[in-house]
Kinemage of the C-alpha trace (Angstrom):
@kinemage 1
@onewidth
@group {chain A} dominant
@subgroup {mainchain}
@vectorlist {calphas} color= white
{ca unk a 1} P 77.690 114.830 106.561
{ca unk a 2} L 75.980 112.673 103.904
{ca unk a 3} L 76.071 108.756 104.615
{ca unk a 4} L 78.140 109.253 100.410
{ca unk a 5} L 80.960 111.317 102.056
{ca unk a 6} L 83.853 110.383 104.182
{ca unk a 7} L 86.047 112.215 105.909
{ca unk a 8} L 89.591 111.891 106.959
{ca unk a 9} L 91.626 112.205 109.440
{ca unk a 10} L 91.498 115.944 109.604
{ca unk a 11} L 87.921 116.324 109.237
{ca unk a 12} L 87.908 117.290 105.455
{ca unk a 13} L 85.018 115.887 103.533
{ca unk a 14} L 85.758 113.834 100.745
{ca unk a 15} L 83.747 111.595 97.826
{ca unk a 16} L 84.716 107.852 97.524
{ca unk a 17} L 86.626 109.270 94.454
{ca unk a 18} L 88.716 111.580 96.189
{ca unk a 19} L 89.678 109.464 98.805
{ca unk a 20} L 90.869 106.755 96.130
{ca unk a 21} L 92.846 109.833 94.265
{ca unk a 22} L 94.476 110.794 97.871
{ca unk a 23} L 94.979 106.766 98.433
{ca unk a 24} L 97.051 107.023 95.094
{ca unk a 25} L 98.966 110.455 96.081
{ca unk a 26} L 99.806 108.436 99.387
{ca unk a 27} L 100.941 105.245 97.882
{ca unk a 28} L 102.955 107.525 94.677
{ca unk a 29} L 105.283 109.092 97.761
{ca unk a 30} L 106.800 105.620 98.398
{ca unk a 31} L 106.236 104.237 95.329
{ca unk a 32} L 108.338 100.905 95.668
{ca unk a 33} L 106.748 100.620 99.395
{ca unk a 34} L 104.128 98.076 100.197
{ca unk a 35} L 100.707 99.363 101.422
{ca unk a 36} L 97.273 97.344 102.697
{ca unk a 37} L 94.102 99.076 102.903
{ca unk a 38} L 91.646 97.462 105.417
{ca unk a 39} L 87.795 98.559 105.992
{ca unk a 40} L 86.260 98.559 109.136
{ca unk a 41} L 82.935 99.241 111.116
{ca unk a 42} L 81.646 100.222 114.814
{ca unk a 43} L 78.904 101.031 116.419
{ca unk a 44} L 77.157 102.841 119.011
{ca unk a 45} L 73.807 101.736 120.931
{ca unk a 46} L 71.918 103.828 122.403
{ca unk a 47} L 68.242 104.859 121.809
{ca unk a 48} L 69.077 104.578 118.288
{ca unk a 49} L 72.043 103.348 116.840
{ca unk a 50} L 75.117 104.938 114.542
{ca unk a 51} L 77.135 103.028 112.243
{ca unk a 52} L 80.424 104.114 111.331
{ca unk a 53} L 82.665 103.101 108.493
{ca unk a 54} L 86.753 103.085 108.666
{ca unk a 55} L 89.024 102.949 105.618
{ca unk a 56} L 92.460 102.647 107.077
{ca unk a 57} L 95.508 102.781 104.005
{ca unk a 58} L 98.221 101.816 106.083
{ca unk a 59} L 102.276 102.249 104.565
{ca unk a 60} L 103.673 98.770 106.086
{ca unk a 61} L 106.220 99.376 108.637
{ca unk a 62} L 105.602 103.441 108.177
{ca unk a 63} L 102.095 105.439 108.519
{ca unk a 64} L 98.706 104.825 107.806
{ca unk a 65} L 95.918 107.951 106.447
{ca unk a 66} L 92.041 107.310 106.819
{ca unk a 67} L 89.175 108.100 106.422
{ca unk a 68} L 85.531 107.936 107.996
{ca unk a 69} L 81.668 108.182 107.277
{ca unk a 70} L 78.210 107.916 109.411
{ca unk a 71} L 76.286 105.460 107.534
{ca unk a 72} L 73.165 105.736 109.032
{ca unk a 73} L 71.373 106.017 112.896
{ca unk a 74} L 68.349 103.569 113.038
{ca unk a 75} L 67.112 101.358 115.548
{ca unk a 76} L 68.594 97.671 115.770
{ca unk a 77} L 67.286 95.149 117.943
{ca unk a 78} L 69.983 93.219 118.946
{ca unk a 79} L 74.137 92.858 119.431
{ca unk a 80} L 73.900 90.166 116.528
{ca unk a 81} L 72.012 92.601 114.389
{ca unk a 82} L 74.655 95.688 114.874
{ca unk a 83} L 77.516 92.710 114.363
{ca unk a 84} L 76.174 91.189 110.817
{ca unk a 85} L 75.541 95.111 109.667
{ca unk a 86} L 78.544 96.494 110.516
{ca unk a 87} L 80.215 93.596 108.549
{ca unk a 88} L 78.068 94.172 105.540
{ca unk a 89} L 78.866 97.825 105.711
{ca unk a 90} L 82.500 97.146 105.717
{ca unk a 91} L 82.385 94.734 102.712
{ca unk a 92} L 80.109 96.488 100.515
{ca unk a 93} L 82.749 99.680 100.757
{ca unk a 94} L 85.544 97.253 100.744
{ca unk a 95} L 84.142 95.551 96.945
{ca unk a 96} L 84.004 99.771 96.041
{ca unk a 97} L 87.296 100.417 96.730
{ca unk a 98} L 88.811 97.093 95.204
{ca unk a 99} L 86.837 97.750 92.046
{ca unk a 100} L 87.982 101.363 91.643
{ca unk a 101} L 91.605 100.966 92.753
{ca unk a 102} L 92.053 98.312 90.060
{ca unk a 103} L 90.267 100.539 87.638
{ca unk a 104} L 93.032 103.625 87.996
{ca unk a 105} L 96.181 101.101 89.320
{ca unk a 106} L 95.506 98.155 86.776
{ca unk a 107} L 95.587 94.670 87.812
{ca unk a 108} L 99.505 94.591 88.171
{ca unk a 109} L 99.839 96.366 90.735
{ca unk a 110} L 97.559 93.909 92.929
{ca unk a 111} L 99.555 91.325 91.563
{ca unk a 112} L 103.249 92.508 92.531
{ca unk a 113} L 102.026 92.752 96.047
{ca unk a 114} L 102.393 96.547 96.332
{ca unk a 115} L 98.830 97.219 97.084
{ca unk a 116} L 96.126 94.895 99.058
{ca unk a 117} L 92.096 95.416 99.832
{ca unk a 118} L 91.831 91.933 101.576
{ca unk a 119} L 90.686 92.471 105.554
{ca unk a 120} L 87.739 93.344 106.724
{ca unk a 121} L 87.734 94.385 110.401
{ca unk a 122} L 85.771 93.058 112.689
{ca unk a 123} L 84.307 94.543 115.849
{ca unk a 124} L 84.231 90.977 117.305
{ca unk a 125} L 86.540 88.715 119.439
{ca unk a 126} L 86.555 85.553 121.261
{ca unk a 127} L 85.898 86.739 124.312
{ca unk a 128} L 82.898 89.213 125.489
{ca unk a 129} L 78.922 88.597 124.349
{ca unk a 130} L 80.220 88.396 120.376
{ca unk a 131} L 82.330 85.329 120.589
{ca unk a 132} L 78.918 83.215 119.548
{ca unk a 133} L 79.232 85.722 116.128
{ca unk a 134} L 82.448 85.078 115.041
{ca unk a 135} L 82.604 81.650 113.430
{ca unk a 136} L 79.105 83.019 111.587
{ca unk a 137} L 80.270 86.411 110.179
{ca unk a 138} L 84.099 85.173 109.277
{ca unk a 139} L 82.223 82.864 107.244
{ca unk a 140} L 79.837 85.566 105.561
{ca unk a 141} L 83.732 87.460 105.232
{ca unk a 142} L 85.495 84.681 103.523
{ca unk a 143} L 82.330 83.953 101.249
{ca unk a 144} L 83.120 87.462 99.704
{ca unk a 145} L 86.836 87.277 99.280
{ca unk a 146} L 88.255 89.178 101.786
{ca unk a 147} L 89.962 87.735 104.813
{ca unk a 148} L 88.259 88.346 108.436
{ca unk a 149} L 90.275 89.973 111.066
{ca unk a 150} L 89.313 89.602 114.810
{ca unk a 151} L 90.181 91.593 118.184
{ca unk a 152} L 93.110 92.425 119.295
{ca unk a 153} L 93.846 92.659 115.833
{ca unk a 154} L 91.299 94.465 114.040
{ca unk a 155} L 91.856 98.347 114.810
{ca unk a 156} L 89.939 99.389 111.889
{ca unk a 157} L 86.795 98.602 113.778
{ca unk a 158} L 87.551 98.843 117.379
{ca unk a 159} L 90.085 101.570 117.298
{ca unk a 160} L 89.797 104.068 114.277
{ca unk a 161} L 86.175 103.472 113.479
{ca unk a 162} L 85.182 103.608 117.374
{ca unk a 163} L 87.202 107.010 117.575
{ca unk a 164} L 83.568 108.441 115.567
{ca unk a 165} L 80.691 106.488 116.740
């Protein structure tokens, strides 16, 4: 898979643009239904280390779809160096998919509350060796726009994006 494709839940590979088109088919089945789409990353150390993106469309109180990508395998240093990436990862895809959805949906539908791109999940929590991280990259989070989410609550990093690293 090329770190530009994503793939869902099924394993099809998809473009950024064809996972905003099947974000749109999604959210056109329940049209008057409210829907959040939250980004989140993982990953996994080992000799080298694998990033993994999560783009979770979630119906609220019915269903989510997502999708997935590999970003890249290099080799980090350090916790704190796989934390800040895997934040950056999430918001730079997070800006993409704002940008676009507002592009094809127009500006009212962010504005009647029927769509949102405003988490970013983070693979970090109070307790455990990243609790020193979070004030830091919740900061970095709310400098962009987007509002951090932390564990238990951020399953777009630690549960569908883990699922692939």
């Amino acid at each position: 898979m090329s770190s530009k494709e994503f793939s869902n839940g099924r394993g099809e590979r998809k473009t950024l643009e064809h996972i905003i088109e099947e974000m749109i088919a999604y959210m056109a089945c329940y049209p008057n239904a409210s829907y959040e789409i939250t980004v989140g990353s993982d990953s996994a150390a080992r000799e080298v280390t694998s990033f993994v993106t999560a783009i979770v469309a979630r119906r609220i109180g019915n269903g989510a779809i997502y999708f997935w990508r590999r970003s890249g395998i290099e080799k980090v240093a350090s916790l704190q160096d796989r934390i800040w990436k895997e934040a950056l990862a999430s918001l730079i895809i997070a800006q993409e998919l704002r940008s676009r959805l507002r592009e094809k949906l127009g500006e009212d539908a962010f504005w009647a509350g029927k769509i949102d791109v405003k988490h970013i999940h983070l693979d970090i929590g109070l307790k455990g060796p990243t609790r020193t991280l979070v004030d830091g990259v919740q900061g970095m989070v709310k400098g962009y726009g987007f509002e951090p989410v932390i564990k238990p609550f951020s399953y777009a990093a630690f549960s569908v994006a883990d699922l692939h690293t």
